[in-house]
N, C-alpha and C positions, 0 to 999 in steps of 0.2 A: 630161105636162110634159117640155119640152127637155131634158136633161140634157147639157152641154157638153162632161162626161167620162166620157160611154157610150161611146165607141170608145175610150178611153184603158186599153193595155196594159198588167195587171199585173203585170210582170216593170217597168215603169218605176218602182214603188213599192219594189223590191227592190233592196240594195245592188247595185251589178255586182261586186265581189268575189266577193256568196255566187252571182251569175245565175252568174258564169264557173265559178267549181265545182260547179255544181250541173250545167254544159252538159259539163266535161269529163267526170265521173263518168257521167253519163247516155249519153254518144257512147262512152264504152270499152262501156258494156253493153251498148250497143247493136251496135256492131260484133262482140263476144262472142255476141251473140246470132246474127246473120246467118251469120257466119262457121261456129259449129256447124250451122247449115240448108244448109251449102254456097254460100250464097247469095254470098258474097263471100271469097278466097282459095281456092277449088280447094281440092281434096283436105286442103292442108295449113292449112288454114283451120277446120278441125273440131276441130283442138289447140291454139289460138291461145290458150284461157283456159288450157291444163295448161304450154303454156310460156311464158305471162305470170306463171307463179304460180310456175313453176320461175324465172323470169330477174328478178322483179322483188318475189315476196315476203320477209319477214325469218324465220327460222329461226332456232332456239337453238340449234343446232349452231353455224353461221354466228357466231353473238353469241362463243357460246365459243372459237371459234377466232382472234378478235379479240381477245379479252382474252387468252389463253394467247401468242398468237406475236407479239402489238403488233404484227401488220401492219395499216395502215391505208389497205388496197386502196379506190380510189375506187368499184370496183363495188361491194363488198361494204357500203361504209359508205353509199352510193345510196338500200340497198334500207330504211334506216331512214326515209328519206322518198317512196319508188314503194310502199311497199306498200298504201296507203289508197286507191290509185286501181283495185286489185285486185279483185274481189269474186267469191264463189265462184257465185253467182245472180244470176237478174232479182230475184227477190224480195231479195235479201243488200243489193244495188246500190237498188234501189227506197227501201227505209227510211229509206236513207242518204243521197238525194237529199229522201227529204221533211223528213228531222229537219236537214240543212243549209238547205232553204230557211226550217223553221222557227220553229229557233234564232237562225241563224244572222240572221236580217233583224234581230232582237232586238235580235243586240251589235252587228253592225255598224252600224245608226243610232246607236249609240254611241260605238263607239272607231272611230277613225283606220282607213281601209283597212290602211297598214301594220303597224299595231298586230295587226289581222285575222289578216293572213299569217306576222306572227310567232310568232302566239298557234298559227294552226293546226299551225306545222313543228313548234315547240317539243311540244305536246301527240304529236302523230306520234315524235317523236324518244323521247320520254321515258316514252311509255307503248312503246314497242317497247323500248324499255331496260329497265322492269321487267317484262316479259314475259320477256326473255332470260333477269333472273337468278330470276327463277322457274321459267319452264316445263322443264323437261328432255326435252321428247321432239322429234319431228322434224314437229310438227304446224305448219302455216305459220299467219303472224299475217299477214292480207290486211283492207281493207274500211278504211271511211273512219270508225268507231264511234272509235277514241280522241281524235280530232282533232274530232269531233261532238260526246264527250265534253267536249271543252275548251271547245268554243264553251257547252257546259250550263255548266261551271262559271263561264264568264263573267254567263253569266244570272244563272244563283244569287246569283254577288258584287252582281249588277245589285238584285236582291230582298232580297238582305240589306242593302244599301245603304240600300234605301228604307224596307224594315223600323225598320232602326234612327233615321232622318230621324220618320217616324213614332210612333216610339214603340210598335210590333208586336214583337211574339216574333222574334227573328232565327233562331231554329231554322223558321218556317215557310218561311224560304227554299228549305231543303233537303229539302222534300215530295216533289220531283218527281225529286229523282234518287235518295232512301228507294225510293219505288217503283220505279222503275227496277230497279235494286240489287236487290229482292225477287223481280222479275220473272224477272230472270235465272236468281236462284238456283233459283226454284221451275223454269224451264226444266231449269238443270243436273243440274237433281234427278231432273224427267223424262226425259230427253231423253240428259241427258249432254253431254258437248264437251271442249273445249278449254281453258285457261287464259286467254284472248283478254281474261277481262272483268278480270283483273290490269290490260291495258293501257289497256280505258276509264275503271278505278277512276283509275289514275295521271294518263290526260288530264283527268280530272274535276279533282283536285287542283292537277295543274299551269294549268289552264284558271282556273280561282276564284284560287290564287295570284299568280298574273301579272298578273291585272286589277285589283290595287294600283297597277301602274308603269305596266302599259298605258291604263289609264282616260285619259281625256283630260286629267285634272288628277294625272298620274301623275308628271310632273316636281317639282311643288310639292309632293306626298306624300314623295319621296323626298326634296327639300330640309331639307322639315320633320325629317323620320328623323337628316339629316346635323345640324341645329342643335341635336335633343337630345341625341344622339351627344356633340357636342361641349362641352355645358354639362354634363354629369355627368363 
């Protein structure tokens, strides 16, 4: 039988918000990759990922020297939104392209493109903020997972939403970031690391927070907010 949409490309099915993040993230890895093969940048092209991570990740050093001397250096205050486009692997860079295409198609058939980009800086911003006043050491926060965070917590909100429409447990919303959460720890427990998942806990939060305002009917929620405000 004919089918009229067998050549039809599934990337047309996909917000172009999360295609263009998903193309940027995937082309840095990609030239990361080549570049340590020699394949592209000569000689100095084999260090392209140690001084992408040196010139563009966030540091808690960096955080504290911000809050201590309230200087508000444009580079330095940068690296709170270039560090997710970092990643320290193909595999680091790889998870992080499949859980943005597949989240990420989730919220954005929902909320406003812009709503997307704000949701994404925001969660970036503020999970690199609670990383700063946790972490103490000079281990760099790189990788696009807080901001993939956020897009989860949107989801969640998106299940809890429904949940409660239906009449379901609203705790089952938040199954899939329970596991998450355990995954890692059992990882850290293995494995060991870094403080990093501080900043995907914090995009997760701020991610499910936000999409009260950001929801499409996110103006008329806050109206509401301001007219009971005002009658008590």
């Amino acid at each position: 039988m004919f089918d009229p949409n067998a050549d039809k490309s599934p990337f047309n099915e996909l917000p172009p918000v999360i295609v263009a993040l998903a193309v940027i993230i995937g082309g840095i890895e990609i030239m990361m990759q080549l570049s340590s093969r020699g394949l592209i940048g000569g000689e100095a092209g084999i260090s392209w990922r140690v001084d992408a991570i040196r010139t563009f990740a966030f540091y808690d050093p960096m955080f504290e020297y911000i809050r201590e001397s309230h200087s508000y250096d444009p580079k330095l205050l940068s690296r709170f939104i270039t560090y997710p486009f970092i990643h320290f692997s193909f595999t680091h860079a790889t998870f992080a392209v499949v859980m943005v295409l597949a989240i990420g198609k989730a919220v954005a058939e929902v909320f406003h493109t812009v709503s997307v980009i704000i949701l994404l800086i925001a969660c970036s911003v503020i999970g690199a903020t609670a990383y700063g006043l946790v972490d103490s050491s000079q281990y760099p926060l790189i990788g696009m997972y807080p901001a993939v965070y956020g897009l989860l917590g949107a989801f969640t909100w998106l299940l809890w939403l429904k949940a409660g429409a239906t009449g379901e447990s609203r705790l089952k919303a938040f199954r899939l970031i329970g596991f998450l959460l355990a995954l890692q720890l059992f990882y850290r427990l293995s494995f060991g690391g870094g403080n990093d998942w501080v900043a995907d806990l914090a995009g997760f939060v701020t991610g499910f927070l936000l999409s009260f305002v950001l929801a499409p009917d996110g103006r008329a929620r806050i109206a509401g907010w301001i007219e009971a405000l005002r009658r008590r």
